[in-house]
ZAMARGU-4260 file (C-alpha; in steps of 0.2 Angstrom, whole numbers, plus 5000, padded with zeros to 4 digits):
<rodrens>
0) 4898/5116/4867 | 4911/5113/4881 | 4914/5097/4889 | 4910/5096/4910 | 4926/5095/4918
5) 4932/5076/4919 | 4946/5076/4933 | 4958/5063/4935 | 4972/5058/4947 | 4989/5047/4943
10) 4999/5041/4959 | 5016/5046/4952 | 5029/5037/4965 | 5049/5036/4964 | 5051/5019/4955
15) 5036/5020/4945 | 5035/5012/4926 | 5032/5029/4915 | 5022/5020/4903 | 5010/5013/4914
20) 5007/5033/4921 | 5009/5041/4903 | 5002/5030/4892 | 4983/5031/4901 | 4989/5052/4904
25) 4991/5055/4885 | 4973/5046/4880 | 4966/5057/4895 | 4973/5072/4889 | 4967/5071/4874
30) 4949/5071/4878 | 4937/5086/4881 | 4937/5094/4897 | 4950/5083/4904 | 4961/5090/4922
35) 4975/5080/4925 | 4985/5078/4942 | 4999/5070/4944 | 4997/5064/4964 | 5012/5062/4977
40) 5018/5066/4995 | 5028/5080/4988 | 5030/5091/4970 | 5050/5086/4970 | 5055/5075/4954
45) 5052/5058/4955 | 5061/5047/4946 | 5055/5033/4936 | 5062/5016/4938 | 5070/5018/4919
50) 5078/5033/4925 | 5065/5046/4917 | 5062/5062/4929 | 5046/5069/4931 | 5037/5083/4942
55) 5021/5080/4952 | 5008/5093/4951 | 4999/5091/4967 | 5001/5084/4984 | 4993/5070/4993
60) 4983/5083/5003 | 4979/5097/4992 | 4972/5084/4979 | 4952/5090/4977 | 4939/5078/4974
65) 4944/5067/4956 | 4931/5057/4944 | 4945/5046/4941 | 4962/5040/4952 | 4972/5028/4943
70) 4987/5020/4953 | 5003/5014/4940 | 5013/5001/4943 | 5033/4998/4943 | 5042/4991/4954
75) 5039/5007/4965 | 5023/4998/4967 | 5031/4987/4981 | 5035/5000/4994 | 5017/5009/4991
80) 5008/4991/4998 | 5013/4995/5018 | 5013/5013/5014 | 4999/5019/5026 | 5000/5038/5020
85) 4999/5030/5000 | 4984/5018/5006 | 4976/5032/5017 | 4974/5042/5003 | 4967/5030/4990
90) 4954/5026/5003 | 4951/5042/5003 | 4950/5048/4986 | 4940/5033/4979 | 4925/5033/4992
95) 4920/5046/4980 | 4928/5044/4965 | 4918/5039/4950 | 4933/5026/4944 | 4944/5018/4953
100) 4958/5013/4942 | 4977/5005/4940 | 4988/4999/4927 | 5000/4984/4929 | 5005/4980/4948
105) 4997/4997/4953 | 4980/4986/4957 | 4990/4976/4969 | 4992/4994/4979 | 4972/4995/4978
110) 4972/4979/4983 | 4982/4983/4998 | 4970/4996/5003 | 4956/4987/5004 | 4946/4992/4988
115) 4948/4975/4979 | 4940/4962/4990 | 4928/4951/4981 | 4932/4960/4963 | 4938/4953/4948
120) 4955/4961/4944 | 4968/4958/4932 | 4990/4965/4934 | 5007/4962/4926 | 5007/4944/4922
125) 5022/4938/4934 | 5011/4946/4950 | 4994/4942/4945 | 4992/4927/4957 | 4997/4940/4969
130) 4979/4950/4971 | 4971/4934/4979 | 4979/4941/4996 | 4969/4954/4994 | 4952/4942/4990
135) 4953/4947/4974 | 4949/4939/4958 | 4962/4937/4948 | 4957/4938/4928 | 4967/4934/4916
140) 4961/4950/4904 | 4970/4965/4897 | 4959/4977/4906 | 4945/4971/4920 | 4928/4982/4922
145) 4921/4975/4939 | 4908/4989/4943 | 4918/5005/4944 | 4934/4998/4946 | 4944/4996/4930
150) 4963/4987/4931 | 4974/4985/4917 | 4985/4973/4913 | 5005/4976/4911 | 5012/4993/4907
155) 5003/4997/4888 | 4986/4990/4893 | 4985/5009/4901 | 4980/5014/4883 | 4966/5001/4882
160) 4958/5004/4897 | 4958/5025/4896 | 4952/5022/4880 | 4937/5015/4888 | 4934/5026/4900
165) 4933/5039/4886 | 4922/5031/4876 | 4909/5029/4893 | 4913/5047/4898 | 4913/5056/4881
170) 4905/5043/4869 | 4915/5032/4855 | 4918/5045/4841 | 4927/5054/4855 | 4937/5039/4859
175) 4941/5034/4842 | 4948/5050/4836 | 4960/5051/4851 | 4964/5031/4845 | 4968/5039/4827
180) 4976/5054/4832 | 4989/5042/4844 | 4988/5031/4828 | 4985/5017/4841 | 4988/5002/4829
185) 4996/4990/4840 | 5007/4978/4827 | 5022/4971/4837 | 5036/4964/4827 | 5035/4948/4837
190) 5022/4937/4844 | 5027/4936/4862 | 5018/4950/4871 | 5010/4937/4884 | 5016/4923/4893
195) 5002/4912/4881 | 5009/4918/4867 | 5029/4920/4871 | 5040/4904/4870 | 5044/4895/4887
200) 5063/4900/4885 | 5057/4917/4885 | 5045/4916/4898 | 5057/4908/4910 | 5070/4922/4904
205) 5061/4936/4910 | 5054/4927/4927 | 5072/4925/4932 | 5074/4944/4928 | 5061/4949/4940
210) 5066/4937/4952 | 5074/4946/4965 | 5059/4959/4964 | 5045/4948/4962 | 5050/4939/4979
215) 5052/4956/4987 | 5034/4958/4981 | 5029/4944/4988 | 5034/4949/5005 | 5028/4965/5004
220) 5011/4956/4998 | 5009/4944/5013 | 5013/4961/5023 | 5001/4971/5016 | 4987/4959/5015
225) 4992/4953/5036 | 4990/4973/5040 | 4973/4973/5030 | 4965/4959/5039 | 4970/4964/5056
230) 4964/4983/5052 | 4947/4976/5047 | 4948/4963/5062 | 4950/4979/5072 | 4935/4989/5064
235) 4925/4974/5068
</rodrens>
């Protein structure tokens, strides 16, 4: 018997983290029925903000209608939150999507176009604070299911919360074999894959890494989430 059509949508823009995009693109690819687009302005390469290269498949206006849209995150995520053609188009796409979806910081760009109010939603550890600008919840969880909006936490969590989504879409023996045919068996040579479980010297390493990013963020949030309230001050 073949699988209905299942088709999903990934926000592919320059400065994007490729595993946030293809780590949720290989679990959807692997299930039944599954159409995959990979969504920007344009179908010229887009690099990825580790230096990967990869082709869009469709444009921003010849997407059709998706059961799914799922924004990645990156530090590419910060020029999409005043991006009005970006947030135009996720508007768009999720009044009639059947998920709404991100991995990492990509929730903060749903948040910035007004699809996150009053949700709980998770993001990368060092921006999660950042979707209460958007009146969001912020929720400290790998991936957050709050009706039909899913996040995912930073960068791998993509896997998780696809995963899930198959399981509700085609059933758990579905998601399960894609799991053992990935051989998803997470076992991390070191305990240090969250800020609960990382030692403080290395927490405070990788803050003042991002730290020149994470305070353009930060501006790019109070922008974001000024435009937001002024543009729903204005449909009132």
């Amino acid at each position: 018997m073949t699988a209905p059509p299942f088709s999903a949508g990934f926000v592919l823009m320059p400065g994007v983290t490729q595993l946030d995009l293809t780590g949720p693109h290989e679990v959807f690819a692997r299930m039944p029925g599954a159409e995959l687009h990979l969504l920007w302005k344009n179908l010229q390469a887009v690099r990825s903000d580790r230096g990967l290269t990869i082709l869009p498949t469709t444009t921003f206006a010849d997407c059709p209608r998706l059961d799914l849209i799922c924004v990645p995150g990156g530090p590419g995520a910060n020029a999409l939150l005043t991006d009005n053609e970006t947030l135009r188009f996720l508007r768009r796409i999720a009044a009639k999507a059947r998920f709404v979806t991100s991995v990492c910081t990509g929730s903060l760009v749903l948040g910035a176009a007004g699809l996150l109010a009053g949700r709980r939603a998770t993001s990368h550890w060092t921006s999660r604070e950042m979707l209460r600008e958007f009146a969001a919840i912020p929720t400290d969880e790998r991936v957050v299911v709050d009706g039909h909006v899913i996040t995912g936490g930073g960068v791998t969590a993509g896997i998780d919360f696809a995963l899930r989504v198959v399981a509700e879409v085609r059933g758990q023996d579905t998601a399960e074999k894609i799991q053992l045919a990935m051989e998803y068996d997470p076992q991390p040579p070191f305990s240090a894959g969250s800020p609960k479980a990382a030692r403080a010297t290395i927490v405070d390493a990788v803050r003042h890494l991002a730290g020149p990013m994470l305070g353009e963020r930060a501006a790019a949030v109070r922008q974001a989430s000024k435009a937001l309230v002024a543009a729903y001050s204005g449909a009132a």
